[in-house]
N, CA, C and O of each residue as an XYZ file, in Angstrom:
468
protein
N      14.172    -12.337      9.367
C      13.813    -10.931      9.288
C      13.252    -10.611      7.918
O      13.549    -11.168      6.861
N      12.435     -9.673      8.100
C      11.654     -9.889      6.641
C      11.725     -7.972      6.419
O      10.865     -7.405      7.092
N      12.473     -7.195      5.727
C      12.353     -6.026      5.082
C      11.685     -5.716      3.870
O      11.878     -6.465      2.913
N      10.937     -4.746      3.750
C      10.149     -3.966      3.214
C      10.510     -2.542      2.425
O      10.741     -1.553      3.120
N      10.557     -2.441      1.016
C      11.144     -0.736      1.097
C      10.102     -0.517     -0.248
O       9.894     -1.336     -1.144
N       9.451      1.003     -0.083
C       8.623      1.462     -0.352
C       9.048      2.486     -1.619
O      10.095      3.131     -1.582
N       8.226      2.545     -2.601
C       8.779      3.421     -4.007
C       7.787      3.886     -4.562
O       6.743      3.249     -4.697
N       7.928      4.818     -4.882
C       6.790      5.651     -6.050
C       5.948      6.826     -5.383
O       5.380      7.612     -6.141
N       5.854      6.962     -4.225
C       5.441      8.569     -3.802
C       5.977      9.625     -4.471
O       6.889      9.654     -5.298
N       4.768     11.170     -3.654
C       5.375     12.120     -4.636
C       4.121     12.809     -4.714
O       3.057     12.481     -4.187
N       4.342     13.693     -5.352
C       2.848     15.176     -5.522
C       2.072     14.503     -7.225
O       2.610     13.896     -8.151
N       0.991     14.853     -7.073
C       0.388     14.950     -8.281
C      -0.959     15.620     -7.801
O      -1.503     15.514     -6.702
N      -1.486     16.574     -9.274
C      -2.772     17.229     -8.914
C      -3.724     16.022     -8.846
O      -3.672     14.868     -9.274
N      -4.965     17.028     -7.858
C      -6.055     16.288     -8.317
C      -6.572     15.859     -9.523
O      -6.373     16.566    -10.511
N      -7.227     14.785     -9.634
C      -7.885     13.976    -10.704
C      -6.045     12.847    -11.592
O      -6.087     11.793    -12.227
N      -4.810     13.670    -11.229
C      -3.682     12.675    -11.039
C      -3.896     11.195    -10.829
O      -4.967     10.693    -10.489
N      -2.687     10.497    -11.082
C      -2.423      9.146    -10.775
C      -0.936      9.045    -10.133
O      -0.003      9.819    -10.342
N      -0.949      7.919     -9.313
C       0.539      7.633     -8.756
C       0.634      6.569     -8.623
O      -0.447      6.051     -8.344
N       1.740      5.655     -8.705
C       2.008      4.210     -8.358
C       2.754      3.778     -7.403
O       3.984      3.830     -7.409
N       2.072      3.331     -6.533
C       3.113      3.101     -4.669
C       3.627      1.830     -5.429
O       2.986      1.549     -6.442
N       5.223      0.599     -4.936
C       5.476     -0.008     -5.364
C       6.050     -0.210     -3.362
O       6.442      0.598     -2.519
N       5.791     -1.742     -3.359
C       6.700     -2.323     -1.972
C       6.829     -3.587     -2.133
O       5.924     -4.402     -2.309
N       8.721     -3.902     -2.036
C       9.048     -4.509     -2.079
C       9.793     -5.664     -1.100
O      10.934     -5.251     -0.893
N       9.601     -6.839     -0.480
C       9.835     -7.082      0.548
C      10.836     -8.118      0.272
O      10.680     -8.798     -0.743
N      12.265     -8.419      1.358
C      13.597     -8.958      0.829
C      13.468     -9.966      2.344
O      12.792     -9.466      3.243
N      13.971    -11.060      2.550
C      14.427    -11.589      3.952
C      14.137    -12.801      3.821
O      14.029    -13.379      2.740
N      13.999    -13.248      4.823
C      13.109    -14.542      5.203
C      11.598    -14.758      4.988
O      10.641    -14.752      5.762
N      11.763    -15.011      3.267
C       9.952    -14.930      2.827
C      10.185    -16.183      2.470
O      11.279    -16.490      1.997
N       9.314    -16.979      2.621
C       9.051    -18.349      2.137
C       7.450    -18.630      1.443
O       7.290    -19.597      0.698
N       6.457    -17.814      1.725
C       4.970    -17.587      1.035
C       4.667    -16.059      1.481
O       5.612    -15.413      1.933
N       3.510    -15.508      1.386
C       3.003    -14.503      1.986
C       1.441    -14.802      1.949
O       0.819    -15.477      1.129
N       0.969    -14.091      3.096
C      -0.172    -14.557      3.512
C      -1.024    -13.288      2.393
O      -1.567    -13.497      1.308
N      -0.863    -11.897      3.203
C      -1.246    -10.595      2.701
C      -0.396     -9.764      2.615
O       0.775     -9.761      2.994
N      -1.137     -8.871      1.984
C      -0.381     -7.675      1.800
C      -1.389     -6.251      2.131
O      -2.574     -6.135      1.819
N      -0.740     -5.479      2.679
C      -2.157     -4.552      2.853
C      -1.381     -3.001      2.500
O      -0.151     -2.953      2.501
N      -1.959     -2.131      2.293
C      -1.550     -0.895      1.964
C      -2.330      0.150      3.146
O      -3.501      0.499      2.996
N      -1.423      0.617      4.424
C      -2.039      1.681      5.366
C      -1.954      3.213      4.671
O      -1.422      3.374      3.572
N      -2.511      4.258      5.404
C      -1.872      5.703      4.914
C      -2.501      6.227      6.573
O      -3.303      5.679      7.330
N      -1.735      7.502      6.687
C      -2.044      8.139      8.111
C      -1.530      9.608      7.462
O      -0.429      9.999      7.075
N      -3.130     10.357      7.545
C      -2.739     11.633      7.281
C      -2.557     12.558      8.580
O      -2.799     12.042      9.671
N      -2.112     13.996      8.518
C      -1.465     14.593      9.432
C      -2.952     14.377     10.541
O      -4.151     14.210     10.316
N      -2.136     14.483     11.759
C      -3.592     14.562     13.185
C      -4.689     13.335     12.991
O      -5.460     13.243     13.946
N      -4.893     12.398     11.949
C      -5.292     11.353     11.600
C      -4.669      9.844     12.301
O      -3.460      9.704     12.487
N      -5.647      8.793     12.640
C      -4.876      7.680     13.029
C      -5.050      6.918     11.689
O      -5.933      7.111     10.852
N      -4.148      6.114     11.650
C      -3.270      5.158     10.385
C      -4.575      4.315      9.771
O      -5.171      3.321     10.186
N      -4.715      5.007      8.810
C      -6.009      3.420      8.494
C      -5.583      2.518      7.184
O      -4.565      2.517      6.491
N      -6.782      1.764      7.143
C      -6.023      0.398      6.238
C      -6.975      1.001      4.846
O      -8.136      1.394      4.962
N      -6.174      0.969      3.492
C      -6.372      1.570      2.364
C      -7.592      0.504      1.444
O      -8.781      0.535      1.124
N      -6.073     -0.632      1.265
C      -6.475     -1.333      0.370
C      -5.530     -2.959      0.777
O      -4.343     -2.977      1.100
N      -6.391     -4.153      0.654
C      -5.428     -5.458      0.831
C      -5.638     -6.216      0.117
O      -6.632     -5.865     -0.519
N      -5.201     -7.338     -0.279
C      -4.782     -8.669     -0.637
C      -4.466     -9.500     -0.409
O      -3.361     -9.582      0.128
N      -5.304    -10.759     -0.694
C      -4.640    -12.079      0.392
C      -4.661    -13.158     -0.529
O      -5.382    -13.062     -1.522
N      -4.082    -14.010     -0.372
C      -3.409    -15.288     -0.867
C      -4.522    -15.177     -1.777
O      -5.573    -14.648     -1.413
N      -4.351    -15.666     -3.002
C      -5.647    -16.723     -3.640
C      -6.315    -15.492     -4.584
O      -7.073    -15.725     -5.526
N      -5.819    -13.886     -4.082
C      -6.420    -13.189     -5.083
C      -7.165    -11.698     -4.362
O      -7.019    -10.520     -4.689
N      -7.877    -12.235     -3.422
C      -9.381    -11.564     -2.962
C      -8.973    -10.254     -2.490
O      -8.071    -10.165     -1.656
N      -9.664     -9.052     -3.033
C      -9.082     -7.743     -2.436
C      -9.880     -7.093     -1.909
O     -11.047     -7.398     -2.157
N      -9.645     -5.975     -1.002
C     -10.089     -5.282     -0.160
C      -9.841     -3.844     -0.211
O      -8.682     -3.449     -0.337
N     -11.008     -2.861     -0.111
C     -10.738     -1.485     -0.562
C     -11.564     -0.811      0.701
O     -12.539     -1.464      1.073
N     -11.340      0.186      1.268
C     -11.760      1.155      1.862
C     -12.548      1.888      0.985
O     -12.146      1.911     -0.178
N     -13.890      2.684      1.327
C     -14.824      2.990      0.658
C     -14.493      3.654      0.001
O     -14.701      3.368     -1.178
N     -13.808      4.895      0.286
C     -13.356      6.376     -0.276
C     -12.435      6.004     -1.451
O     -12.589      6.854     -2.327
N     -11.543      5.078     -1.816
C     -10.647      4.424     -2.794
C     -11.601      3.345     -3.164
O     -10.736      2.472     -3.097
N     -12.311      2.902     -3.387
C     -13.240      2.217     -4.392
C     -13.144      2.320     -5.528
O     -13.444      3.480     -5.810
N     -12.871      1.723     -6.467
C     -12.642      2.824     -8.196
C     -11.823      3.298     -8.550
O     -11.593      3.366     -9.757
N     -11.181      3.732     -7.788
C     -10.044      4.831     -7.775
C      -8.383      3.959     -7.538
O      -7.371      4.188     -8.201
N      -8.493      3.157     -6.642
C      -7.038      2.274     -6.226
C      -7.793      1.150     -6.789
O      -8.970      0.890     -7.041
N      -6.213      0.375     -6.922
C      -6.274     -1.190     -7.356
C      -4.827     -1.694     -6.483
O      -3.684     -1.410     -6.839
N      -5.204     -2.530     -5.228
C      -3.952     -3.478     -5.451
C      -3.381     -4.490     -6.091
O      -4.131     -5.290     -6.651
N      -2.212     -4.651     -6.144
C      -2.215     -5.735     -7.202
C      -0.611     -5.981     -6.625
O       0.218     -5.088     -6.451
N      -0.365     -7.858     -6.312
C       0.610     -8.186     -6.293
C       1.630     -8.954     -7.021
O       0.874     -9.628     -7.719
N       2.663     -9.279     -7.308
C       3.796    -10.265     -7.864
C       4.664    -11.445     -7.018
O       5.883    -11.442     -6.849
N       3.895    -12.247     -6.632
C       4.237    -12.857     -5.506
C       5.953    -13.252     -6.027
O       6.729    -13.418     -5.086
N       6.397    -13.363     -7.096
C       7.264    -14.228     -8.005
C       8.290    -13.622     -7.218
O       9.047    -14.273     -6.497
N       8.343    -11.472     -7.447
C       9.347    -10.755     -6.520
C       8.498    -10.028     -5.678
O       8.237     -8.826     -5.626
N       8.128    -10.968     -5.046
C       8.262    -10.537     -3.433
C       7.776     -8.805     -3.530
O       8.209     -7.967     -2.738
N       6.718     -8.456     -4.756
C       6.603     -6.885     -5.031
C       4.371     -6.952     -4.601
O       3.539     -7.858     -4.556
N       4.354     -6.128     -4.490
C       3.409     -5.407     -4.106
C       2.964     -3.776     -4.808
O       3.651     -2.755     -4.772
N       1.636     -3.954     -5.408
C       1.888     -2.480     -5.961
C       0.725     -1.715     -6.060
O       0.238     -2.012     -7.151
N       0.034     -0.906     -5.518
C      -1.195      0.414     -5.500
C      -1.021      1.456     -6.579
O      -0.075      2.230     -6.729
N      -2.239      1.312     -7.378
C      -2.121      2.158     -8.341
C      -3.351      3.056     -7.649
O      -4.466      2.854     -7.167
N      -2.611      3.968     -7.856
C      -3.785      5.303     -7.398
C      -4.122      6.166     -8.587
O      -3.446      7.039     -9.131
N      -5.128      5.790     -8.815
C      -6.134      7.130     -9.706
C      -7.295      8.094     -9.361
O      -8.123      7.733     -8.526
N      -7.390      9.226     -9.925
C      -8.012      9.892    -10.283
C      -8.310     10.846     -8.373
O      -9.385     11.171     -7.870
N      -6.723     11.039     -7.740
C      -6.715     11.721     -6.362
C      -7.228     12.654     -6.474
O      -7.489     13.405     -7.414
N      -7.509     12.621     -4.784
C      -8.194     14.049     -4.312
C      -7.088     14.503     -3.573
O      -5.984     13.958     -3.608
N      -7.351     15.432     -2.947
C      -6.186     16.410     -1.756
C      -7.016     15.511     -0.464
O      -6.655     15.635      0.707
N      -7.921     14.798     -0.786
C      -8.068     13.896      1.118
C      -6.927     12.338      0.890
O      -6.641     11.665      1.880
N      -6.430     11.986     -0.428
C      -5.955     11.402     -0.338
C      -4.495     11.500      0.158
O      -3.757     10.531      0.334
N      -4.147     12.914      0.380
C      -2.576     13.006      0.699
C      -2.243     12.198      2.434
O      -2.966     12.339      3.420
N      -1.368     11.641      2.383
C      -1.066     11.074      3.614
C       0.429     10.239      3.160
O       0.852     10.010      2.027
N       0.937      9.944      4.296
C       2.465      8.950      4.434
C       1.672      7.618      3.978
O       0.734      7.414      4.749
N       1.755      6.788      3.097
C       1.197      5.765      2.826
C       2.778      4.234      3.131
O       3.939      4.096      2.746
N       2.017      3.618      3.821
C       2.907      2.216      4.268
C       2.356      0.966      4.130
O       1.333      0.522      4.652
N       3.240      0.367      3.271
C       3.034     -1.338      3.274
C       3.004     -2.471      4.047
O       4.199     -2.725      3.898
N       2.818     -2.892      4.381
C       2.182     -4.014      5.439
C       2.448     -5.702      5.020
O       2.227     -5.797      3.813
N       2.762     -6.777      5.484
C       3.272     -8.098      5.169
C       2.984     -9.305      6.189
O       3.777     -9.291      7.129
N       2.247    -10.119      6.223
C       1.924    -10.910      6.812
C       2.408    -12.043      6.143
O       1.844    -12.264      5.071
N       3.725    -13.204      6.632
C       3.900    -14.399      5.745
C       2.989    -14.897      6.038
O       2.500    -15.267      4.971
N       2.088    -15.321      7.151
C       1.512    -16.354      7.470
C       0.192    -15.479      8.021
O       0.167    -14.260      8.185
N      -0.954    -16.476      8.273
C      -2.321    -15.593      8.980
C      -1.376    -15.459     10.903
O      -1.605    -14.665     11.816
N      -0.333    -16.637     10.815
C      -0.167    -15.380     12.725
C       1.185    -15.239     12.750
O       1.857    -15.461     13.758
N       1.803    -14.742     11.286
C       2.648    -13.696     11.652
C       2.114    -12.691     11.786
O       1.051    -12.290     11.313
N       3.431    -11.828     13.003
C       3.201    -10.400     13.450
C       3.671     -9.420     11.863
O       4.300     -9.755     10.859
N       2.953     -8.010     12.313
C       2.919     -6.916     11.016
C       4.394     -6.785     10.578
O       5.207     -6.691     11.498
N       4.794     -6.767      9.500
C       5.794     -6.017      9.031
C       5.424     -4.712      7.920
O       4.488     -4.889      7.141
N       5.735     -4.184      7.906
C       5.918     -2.708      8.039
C       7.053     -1.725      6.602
O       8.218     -2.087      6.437
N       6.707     -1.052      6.112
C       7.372     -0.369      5.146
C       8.287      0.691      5.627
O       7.886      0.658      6.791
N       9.121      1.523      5.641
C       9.465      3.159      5.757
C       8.579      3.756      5.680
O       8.477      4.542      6.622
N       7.092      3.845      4.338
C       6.023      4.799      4.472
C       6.956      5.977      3.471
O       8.102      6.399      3.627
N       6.000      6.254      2.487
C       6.319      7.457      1.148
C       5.201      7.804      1.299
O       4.252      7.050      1.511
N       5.156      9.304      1.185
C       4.660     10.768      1.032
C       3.971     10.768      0.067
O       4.603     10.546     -0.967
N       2.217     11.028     -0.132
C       1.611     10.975     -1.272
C       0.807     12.337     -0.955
O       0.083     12.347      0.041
N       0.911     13.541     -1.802
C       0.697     15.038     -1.740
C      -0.102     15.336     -3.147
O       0.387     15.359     -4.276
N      -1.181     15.511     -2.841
C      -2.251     15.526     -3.462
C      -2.722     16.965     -3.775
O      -3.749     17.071     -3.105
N      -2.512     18.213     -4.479
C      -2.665     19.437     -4.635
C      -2.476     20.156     -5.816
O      -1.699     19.843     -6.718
N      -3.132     21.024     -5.788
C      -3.213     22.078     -7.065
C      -2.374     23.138     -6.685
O      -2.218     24.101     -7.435
């Protein structure tokens, strides 16, 4: 079983920064990826930002510039730095874990990122 728990949500104004942190505990022996979802209200869940073995990252257009993932394979940590938000960035944001390319998703709790003046 492989658990996941999610840290660093929370309000900040626009042009703000926040730092998502996910940390995953269980039966890890490597990790394949790591990906960062968010699903804002009436919105379906989309994929933010990822990372996969070896380095190579992946950004959704709108967070270009703005997010960086970045992992610690050593503890099993995972971490999204968010800069310079808008209020489209507010959404439940959740971490994501693949040990292997065909393991199934594992999954965070998901923290609250509230983006407003």
């Amino acid at each position: 079983q492989v658990q996941l728990v999610e840290s660093g949500g929370g309000s900040a104004q626009p042009g703000g920064s926040l730092r998502l942190s996910c940390t995953a505990s269980g039966s890890i022996i490597s990790i394949y990826n790591w990906r960062g979802f968010r699903q804002a209200p009436g919105k379906q869940r989309e994929l933010v930002a990822g990372i996969i073995r070896g380095g190579r990252t992946v950004y959704v257009d709108s967070v270009k510039g703005r997010f960086t993932i970045s992992e610690d394979n050593a503890k099993n940590t995972v971490a999204l730095q968010m800069n310079s938000l808008k209020p489209e960035d507010t959404a439940v944001y959740y971490c994501n874990l693949r040990r292997t390319v065909y393991d199934y998703d594992h999954w965070g709790q998901g923290t609250q990122v509230t983006v407003s003046s």
